[in-house]
N, CA, C and O atoms as a Maestro MAE file, in Angstrom:
{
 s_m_m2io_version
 :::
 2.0.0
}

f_m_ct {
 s_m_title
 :::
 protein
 m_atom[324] {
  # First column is atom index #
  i_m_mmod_type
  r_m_x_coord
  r_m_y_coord
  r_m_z_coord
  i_m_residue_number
  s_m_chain_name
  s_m_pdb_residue_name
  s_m_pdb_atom_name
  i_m_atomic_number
  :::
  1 25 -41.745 0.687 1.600 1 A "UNK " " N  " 7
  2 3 -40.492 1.366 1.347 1 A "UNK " " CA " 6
  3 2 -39.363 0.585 2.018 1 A "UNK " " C  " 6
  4 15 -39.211 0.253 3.194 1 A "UNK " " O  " 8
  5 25 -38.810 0.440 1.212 2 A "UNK " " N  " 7
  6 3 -37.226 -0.325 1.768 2 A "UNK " " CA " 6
  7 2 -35.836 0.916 1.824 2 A "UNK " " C  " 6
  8 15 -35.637 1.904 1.117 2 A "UNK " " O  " 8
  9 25 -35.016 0.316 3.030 3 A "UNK " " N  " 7
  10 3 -34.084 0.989 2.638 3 A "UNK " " CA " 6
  11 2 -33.154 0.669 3.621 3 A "UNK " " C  " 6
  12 15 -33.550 0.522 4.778 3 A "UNK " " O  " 8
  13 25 -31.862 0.525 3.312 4 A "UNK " " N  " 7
  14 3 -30.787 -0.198 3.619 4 A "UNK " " CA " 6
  15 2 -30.056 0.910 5.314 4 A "UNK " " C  " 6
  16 15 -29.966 2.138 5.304 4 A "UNK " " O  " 8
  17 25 -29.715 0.130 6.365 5 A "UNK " " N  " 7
  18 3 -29.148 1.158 7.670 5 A "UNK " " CA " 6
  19 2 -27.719 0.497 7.229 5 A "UNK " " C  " 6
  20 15 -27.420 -0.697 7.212 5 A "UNK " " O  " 8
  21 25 -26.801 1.816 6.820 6 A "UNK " " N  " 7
  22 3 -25.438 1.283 6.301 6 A "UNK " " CA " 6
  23 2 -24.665 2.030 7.337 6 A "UNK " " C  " 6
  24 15 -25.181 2.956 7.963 6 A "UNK " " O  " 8
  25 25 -23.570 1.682 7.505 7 A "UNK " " N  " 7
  26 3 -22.726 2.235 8.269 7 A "UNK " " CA " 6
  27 2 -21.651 2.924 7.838 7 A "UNK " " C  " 6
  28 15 -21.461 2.695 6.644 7 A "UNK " " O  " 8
  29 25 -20.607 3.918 8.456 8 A "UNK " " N  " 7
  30 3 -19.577 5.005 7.800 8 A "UNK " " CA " 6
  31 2 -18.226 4.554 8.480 8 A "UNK " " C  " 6
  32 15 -17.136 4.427 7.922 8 A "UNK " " O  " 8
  33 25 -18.526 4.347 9.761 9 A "UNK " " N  " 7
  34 3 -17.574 4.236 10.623 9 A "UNK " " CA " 6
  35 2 -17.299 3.624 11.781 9 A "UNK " " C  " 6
  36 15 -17.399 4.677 12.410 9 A "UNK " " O  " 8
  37 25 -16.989 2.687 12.782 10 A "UNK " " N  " 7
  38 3 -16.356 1.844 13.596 10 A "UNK " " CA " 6
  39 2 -15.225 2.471 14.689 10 A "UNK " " C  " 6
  40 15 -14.003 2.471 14.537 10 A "UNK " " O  " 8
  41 25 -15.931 2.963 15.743 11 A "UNK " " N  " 7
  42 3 -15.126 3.021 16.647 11 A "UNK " " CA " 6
  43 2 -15.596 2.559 18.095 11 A "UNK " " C  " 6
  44 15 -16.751 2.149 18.210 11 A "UNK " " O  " 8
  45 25 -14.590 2.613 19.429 12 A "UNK " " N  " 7
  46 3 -15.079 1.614 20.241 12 A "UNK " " CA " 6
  47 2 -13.938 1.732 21.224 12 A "UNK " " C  " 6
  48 15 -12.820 1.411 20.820 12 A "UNK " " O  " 8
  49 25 -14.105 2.212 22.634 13 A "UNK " " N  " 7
  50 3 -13.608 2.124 23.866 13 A "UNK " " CA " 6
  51 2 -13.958 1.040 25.069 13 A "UNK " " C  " 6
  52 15 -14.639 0.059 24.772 13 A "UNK " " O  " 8
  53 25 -13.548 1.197 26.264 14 A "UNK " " N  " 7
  54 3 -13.774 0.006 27.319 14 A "UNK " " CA " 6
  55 2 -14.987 -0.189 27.574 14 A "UNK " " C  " 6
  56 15 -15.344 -1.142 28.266 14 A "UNK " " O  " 8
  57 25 -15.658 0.508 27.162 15 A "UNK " " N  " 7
  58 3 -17.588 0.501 27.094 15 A "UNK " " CA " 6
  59 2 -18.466 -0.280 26.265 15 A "UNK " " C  " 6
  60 15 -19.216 -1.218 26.535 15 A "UNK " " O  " 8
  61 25 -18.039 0.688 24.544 16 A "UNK " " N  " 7
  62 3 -19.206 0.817 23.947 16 A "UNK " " CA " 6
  63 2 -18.762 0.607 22.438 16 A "UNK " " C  " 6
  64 15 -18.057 1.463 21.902 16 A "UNK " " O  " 8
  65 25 -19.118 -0.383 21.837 17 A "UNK " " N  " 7
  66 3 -19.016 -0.376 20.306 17 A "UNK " " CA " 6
  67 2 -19.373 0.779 19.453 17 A "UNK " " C  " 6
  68 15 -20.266 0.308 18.749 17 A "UNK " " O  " 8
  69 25 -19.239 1.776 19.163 18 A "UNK " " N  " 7
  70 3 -19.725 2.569 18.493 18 A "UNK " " CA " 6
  71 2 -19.708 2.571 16.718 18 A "UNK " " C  " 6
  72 15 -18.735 2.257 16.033 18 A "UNK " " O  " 8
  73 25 -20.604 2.865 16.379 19 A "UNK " " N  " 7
  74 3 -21.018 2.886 14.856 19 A "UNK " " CA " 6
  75 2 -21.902 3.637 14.331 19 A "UNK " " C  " 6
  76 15 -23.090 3.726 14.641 19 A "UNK " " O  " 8
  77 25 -21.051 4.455 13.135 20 A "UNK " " N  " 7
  78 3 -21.851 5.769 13.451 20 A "UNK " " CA " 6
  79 2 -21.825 5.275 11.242 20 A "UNK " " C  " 6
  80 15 -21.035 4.881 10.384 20 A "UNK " " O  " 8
  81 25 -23.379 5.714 11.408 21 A "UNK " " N  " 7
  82 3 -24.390 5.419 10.178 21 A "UNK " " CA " 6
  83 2 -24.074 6.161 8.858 21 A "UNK " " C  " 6
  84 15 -23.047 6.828 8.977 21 A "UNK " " O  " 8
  85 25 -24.403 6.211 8.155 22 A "UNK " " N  " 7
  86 3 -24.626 6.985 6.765 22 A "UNK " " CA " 6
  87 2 -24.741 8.315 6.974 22 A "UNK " " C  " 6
  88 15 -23.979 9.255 6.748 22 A "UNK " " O  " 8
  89 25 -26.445 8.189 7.714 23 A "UNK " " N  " 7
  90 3 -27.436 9.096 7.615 23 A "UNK " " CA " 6
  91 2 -26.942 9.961 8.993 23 A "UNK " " C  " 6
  92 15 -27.554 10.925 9.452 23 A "UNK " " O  " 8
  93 25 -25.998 9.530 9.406 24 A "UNK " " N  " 7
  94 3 -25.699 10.609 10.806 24 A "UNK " " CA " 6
  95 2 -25.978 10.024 11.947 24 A "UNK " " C  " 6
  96 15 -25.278 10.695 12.705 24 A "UNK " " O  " 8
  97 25 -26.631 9.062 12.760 25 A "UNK " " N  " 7
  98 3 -26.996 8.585 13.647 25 A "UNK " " CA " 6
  99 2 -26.118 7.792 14.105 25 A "UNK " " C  " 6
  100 15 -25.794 7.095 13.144 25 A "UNK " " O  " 8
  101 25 -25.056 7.222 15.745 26 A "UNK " " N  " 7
  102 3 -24.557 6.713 16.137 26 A "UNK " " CA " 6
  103 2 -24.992 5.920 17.309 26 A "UNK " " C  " 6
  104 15 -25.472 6.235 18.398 26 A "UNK " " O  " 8
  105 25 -24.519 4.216 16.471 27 A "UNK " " N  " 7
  106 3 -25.362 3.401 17.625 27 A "UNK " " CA " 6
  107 2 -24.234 3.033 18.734 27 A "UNK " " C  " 6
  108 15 -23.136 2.752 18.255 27 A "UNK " " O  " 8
  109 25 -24.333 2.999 19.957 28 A "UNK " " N  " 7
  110 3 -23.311 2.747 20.957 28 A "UNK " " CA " 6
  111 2 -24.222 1.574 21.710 28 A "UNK " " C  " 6
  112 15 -25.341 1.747 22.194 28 A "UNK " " O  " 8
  113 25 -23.492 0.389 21.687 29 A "UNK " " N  " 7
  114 3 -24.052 -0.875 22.597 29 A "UNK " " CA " 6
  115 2 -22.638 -1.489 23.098 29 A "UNK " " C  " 6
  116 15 -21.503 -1.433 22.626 29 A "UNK " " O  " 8
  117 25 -23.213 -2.132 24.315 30 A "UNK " " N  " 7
  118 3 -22.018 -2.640 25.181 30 A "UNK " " CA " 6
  119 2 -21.236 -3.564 24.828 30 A "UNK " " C  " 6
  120 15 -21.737 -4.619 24.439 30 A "UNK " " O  " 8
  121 25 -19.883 -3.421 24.869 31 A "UNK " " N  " 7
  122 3 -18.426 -4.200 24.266 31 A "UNK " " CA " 6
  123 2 -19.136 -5.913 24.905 31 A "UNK " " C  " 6
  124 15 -19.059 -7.046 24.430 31 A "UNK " " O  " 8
  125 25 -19.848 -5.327 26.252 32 A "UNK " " N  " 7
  126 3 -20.094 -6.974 26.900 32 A "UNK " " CA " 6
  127 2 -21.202 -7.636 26.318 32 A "UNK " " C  " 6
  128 15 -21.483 -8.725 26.819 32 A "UNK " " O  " 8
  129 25 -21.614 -7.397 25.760 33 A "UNK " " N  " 7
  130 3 -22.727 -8.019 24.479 33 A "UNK " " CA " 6
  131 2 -21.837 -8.890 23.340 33 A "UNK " " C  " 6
  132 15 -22.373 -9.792 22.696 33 A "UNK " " O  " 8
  133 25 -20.479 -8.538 23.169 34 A "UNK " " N  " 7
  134 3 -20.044 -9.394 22.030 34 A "UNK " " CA " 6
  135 2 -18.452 -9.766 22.458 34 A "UNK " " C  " 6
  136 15 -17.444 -9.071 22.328 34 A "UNK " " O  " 8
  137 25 -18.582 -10.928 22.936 35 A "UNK " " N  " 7
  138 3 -17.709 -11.772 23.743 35 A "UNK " " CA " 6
  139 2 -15.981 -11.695 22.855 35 A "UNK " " C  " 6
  140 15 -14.824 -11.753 23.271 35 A "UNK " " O  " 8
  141 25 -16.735 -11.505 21.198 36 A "UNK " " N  " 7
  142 3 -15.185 -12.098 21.293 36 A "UNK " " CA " 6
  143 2 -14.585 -10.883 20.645 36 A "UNK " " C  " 6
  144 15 -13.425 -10.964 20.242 36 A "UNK " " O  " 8
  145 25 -15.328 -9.648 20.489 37 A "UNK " " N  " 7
  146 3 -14.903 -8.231 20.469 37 A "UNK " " CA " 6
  147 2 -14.146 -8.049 21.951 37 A "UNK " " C  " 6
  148 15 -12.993 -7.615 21.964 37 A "UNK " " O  " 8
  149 25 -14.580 -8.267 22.742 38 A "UNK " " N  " 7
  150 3 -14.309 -7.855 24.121 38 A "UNK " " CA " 6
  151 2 -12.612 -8.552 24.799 38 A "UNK " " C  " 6
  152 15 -11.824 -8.151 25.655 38 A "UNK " " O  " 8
  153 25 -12.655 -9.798 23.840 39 A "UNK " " N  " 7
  154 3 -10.940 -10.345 24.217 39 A "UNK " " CA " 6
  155 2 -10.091 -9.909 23.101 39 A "UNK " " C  " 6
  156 15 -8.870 -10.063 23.152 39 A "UNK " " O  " 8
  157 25 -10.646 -9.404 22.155 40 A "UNK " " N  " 7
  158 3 -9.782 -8.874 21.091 40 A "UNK " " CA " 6
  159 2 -8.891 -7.970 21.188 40 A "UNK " " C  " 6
  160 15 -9.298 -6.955 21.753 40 A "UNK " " O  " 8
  161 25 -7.256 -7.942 20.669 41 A "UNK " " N  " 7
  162 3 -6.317 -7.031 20.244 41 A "UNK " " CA " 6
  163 2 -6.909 -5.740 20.017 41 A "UNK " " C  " 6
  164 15 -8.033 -5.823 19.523 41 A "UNK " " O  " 8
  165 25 -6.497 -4.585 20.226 42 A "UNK " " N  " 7
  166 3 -6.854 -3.397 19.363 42 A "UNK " " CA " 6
  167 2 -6.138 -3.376 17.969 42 A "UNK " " C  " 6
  168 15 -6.777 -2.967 17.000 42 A "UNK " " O  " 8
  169 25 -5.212 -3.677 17.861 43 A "UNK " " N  " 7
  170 3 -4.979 -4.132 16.280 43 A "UNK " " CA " 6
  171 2 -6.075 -5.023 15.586 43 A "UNK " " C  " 6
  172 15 -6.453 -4.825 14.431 43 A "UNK " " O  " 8
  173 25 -6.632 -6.200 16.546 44 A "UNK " " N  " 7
  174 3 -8.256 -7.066 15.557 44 A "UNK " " CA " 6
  175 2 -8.801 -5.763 15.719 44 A "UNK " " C  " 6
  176 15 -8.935 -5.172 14.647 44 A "UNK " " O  " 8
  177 25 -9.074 -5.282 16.492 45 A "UNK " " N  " 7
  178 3 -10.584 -4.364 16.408 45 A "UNK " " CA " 6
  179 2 -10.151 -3.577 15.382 45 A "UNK " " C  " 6
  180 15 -11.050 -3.444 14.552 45 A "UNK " " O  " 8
  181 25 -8.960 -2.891 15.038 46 A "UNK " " N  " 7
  182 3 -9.316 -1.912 14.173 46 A "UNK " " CA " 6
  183 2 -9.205 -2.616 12.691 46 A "UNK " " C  " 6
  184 15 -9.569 -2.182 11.598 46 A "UNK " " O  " 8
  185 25 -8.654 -3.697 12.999 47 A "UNK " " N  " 7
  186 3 -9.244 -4.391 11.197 47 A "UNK " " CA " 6
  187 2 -10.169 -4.889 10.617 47 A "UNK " " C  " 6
  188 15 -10.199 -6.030 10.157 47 A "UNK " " O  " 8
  189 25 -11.146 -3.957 10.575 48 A "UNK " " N  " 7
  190 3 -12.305 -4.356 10.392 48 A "UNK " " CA " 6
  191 2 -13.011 -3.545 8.576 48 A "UNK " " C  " 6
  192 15 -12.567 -2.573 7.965 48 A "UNK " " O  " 8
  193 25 -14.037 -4.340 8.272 49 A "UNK " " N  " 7
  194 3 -14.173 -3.528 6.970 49 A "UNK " " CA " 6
  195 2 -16.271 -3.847 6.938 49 A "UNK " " C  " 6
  196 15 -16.978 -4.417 7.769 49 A "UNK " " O  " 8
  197 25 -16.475 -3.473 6.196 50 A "UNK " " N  " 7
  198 3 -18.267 -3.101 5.954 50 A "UNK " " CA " 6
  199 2 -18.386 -4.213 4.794 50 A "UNK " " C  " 6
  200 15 -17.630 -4.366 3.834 50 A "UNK " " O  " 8
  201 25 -19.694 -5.047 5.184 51 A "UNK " " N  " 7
  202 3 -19.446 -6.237 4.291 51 A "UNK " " CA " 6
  203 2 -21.396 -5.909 4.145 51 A "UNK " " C  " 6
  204 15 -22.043 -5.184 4.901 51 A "UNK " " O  " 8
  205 25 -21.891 -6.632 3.057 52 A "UNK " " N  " 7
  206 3 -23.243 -6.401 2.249 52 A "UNK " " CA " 6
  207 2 -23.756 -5.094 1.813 52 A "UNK " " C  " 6
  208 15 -24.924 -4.706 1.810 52 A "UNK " " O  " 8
  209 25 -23.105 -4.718 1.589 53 A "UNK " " N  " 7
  210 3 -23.637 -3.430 1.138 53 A "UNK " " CA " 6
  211 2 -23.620 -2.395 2.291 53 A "UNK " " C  " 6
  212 15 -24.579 -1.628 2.380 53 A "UNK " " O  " 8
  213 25 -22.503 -2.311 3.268 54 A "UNK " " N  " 7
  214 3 -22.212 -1.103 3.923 54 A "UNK " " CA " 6
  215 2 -23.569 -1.820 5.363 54 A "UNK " " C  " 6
  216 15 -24.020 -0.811 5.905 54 A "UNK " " O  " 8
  217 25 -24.007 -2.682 5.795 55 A "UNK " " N  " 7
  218 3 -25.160 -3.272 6.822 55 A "UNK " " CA " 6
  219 2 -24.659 -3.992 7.490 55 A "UNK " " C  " 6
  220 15 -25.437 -4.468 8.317 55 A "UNK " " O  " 8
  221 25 -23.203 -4.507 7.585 56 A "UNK " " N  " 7
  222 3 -22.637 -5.935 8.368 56 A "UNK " " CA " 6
  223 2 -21.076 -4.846 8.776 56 A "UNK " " C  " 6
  224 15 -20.767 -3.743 8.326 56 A "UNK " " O  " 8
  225 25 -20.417 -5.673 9.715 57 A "UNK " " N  " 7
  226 3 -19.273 -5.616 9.582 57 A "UNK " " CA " 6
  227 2 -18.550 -7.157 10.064 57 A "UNK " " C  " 6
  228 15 -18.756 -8.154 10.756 57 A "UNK " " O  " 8
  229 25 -17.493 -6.478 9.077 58 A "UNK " " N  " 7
  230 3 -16.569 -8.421 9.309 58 A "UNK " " CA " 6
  231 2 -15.103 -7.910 10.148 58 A "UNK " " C  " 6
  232 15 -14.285 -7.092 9.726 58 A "UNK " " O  " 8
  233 25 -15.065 -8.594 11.336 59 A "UNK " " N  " 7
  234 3 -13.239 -8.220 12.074 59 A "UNK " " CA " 6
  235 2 -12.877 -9.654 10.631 59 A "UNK " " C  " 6
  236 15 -13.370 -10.781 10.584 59 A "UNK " " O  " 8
  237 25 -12.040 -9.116 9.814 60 A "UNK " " N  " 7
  238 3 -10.923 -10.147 9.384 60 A "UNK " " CA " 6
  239 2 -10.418 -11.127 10.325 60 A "UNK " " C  " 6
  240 15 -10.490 -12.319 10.023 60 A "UNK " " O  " 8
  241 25 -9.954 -10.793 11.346 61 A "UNK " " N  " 7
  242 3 -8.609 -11.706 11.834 61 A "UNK " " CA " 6
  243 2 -9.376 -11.715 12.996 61 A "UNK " " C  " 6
  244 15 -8.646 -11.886 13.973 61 A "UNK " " O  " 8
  245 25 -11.133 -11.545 13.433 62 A "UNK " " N  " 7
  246 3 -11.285 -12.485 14.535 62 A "UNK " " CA " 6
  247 2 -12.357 -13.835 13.747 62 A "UNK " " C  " 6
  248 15 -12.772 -14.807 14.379 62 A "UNK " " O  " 8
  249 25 -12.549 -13.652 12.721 63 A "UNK " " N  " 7
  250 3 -13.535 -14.392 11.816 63 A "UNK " " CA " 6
  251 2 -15.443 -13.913 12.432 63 A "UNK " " C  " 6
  252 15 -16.421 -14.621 12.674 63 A "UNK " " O  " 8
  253 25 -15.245 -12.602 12.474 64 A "UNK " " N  " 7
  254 3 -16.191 -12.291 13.462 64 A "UNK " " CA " 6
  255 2 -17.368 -11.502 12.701 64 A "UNK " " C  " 6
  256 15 -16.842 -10.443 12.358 64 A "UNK " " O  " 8
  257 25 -18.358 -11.504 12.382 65 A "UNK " " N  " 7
  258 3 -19.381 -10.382 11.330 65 A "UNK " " CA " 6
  259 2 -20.835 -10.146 12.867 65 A "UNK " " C  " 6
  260 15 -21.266 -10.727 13.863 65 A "UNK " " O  " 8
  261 25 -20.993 -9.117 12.201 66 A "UNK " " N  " 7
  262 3 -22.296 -8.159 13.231 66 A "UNK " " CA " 6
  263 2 -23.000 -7.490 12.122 66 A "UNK " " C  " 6
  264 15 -22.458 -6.711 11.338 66 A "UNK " " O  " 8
  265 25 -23.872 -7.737 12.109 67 A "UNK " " N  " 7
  266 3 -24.971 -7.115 11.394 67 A "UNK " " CA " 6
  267 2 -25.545 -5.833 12.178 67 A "UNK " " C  " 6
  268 15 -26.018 -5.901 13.313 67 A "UNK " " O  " 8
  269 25 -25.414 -4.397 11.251 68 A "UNK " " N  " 7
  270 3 -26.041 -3.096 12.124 68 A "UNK " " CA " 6
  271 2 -27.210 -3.450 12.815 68 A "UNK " " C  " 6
  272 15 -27.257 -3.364 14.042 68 A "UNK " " O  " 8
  273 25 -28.444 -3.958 11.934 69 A "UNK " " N  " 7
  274 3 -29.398 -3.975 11.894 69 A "UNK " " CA " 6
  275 2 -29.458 -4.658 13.356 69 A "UNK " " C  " 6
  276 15 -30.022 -4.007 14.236 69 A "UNK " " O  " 8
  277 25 -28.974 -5.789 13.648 70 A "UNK " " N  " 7
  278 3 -29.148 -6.502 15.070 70 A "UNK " " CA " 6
  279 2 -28.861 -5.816 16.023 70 A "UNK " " C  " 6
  280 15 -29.451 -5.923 17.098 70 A "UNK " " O  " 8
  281 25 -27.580 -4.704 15.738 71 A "UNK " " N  " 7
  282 3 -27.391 -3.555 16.890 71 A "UNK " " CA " 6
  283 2 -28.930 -3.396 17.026 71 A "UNK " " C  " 6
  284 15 -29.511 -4.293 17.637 71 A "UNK " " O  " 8
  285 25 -29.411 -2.719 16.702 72 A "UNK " " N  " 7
  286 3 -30.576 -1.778 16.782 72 A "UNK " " CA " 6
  287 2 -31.724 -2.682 17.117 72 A "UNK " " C  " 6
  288 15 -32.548 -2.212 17.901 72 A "UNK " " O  " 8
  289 25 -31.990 -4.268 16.525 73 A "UNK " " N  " 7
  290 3 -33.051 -4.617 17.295 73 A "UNK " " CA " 6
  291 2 -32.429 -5.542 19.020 73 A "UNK " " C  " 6
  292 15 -33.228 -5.847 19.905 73 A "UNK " " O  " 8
  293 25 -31.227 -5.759 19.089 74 A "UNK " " N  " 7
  294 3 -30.743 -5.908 20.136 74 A "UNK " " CA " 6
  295 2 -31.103 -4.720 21.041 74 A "UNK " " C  " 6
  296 15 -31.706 -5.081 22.052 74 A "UNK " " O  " 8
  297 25 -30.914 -3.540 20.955 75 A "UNK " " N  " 7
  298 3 -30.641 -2.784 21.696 75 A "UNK " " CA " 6
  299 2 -32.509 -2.507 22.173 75 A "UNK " " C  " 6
  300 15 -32.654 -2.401 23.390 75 A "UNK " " O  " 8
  301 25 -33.687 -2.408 21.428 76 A "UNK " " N  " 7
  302 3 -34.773 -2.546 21.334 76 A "UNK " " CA " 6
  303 2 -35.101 -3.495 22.602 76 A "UNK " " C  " 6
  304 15 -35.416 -3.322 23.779 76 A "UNK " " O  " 8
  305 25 -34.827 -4.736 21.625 77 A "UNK " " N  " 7
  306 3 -34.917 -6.008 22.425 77 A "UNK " " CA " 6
  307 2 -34.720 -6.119 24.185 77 A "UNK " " C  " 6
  308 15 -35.393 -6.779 24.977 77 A "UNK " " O  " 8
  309 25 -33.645 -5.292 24.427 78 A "UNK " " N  " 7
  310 3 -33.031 -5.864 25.466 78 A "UNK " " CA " 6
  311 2 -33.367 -4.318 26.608 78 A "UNK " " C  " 6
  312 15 -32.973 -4.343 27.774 78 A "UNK " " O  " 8
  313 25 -33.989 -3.303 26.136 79 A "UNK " " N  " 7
  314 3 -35.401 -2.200 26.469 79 A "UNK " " CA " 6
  315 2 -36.263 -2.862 26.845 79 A "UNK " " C  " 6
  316 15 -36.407 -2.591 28.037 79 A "UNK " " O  " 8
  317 25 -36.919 -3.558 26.564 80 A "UNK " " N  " 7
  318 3 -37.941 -3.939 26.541 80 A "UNK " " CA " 6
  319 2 -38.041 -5.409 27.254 80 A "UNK " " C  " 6
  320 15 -39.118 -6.004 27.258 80 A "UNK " " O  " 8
  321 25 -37.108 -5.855 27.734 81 A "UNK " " N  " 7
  322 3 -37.190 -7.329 28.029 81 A "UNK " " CA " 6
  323 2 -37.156 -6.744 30.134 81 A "UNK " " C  " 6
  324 15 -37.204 -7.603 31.014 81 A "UNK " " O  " 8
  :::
 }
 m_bond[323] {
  # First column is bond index #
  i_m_from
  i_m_to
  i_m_order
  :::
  1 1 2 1
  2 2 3 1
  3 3 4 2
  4 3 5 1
  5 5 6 1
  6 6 7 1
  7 7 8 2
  8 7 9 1
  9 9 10 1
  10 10 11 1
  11 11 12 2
  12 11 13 1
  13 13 14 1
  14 14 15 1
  15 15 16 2
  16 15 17 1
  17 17 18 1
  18 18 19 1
  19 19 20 2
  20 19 21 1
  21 21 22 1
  22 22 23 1
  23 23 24 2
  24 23 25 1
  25 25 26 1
  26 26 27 1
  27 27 28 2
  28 27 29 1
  29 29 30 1
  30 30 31 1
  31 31 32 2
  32 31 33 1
  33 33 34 1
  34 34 35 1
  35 35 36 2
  36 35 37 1
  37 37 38 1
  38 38 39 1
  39 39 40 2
  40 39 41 1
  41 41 42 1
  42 42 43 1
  43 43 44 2
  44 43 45 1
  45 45 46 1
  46 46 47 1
  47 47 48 2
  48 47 49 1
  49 49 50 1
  50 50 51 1
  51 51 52 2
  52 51 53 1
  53 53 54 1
  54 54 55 1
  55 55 56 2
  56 55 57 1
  57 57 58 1
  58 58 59 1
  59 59 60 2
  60 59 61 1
  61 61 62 1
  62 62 63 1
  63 63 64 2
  64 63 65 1
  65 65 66 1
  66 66 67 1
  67 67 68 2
  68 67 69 1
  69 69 70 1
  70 70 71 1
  71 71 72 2
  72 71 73 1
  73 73 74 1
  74 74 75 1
  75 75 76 2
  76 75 77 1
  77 77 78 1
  78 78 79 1
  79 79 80 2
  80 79 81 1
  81 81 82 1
  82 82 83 1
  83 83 84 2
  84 83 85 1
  85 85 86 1
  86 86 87 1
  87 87 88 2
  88 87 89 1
  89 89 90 1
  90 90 91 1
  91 91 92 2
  92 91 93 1
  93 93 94 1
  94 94 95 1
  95 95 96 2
  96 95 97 1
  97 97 98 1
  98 98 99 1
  99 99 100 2
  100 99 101 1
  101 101 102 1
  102 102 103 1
  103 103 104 2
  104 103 105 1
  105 105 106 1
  106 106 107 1
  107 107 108 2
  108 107 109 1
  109 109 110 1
  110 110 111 1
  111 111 112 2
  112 111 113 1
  113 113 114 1
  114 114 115 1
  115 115 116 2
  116 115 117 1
  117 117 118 1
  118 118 119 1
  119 119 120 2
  120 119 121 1
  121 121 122 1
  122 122 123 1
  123 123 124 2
  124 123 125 1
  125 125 126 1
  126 126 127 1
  127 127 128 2
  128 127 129 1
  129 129 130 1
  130 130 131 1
  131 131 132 2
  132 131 133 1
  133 133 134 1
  134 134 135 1
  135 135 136 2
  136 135 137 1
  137 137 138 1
  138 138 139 1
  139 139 140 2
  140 139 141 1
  141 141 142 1
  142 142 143 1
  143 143 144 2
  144 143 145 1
  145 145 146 1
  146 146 147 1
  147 147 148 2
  148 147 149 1
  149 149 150 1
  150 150 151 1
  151 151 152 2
  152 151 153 1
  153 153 154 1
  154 154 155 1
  155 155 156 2
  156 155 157 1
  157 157 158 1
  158 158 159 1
  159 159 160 2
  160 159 161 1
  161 161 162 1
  162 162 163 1
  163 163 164 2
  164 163 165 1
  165 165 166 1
  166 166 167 1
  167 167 168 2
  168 167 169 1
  169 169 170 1
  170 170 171 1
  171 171 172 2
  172 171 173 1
  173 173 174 1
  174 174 175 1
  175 175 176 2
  176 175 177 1
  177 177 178 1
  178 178 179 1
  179 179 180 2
  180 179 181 1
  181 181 182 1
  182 182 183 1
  183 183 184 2
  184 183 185 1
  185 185 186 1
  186 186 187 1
  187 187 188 2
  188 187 189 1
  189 189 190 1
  190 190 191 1
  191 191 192 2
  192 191 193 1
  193 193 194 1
  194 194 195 1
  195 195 196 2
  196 195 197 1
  197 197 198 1
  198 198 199 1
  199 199 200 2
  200 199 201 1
  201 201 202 1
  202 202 203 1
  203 203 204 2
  204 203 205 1
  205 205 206 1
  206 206 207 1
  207 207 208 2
  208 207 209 1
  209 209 210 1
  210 210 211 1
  211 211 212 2
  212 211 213 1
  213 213 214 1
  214 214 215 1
  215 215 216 2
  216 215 217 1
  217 217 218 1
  218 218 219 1
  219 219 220 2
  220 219 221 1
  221 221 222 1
  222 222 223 1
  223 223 224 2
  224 223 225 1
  225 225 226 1
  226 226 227 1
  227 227 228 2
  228 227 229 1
  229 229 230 1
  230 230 231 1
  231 231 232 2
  232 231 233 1
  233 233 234 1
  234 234 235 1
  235 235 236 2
  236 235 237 1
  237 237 238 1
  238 238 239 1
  239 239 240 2
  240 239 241 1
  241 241 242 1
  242 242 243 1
  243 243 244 2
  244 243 245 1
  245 245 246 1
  246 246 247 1
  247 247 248 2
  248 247 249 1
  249 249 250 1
  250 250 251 1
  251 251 252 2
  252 251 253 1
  253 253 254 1
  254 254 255 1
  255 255 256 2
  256 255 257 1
  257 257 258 1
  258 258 259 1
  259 259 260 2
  260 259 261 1
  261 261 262 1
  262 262 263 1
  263 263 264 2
  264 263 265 1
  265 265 266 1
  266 266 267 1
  267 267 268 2
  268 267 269 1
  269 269 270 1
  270 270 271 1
  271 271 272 2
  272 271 273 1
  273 273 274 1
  274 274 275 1
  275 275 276 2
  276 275 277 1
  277 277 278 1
  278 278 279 1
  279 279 280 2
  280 279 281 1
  281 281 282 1
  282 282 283 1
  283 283 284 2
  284 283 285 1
  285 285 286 1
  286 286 287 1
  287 287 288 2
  288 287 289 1
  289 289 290 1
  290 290 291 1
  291 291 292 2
  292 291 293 1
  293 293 294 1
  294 294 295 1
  295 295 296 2
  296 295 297 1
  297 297 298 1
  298 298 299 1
  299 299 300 2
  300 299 301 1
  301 301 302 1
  302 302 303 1
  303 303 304 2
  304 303 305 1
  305 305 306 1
  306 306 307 1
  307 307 308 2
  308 307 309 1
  309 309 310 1
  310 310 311 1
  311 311 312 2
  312 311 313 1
  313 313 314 1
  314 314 315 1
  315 315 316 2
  316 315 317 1
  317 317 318 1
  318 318 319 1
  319 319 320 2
  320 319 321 1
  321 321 322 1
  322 322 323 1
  323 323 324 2
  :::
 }
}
């Protein structure tokens, strides 16, 4: 069974990237995990849009893309390490 982890929404304080899913679930991982989110404008951060089918996001104006999916095995990953 396949099936796509898409995202709805993009938000994000001095902490925590937040991204909250389709299906209801919100992933929160640390702003200090992604270097060039973390020097960014709040005007870059909020220009952002859902790129492959609702699974990526692209900042426009930092030339910057994150894949959901890596949230989630990052966040796994870095449990477990």
């Amino acid at each position: 069974m396949s099936f796509l982890i898409k995202g709805k929404s993009v938000h994000f304080d001095d902490r925590y990237l937040h991204v909250e899913l389709e299906d209801g679930r919100i992933i929160l991982t640390p702003m200090a995990w992604y270097k060039e989110l973390q020097t960014a404008t709040f005007k870059q951060l909020s220009h952002y849009q859902f790129i492959c089918q609702g699974t990526g996001i692209e900042w426009l104006d930092l030339d910057y893309h994150l894949s959901i999916e890596s949230m989630l095995l990052s966040q796994t990953l870095r449990k477990a390490a």
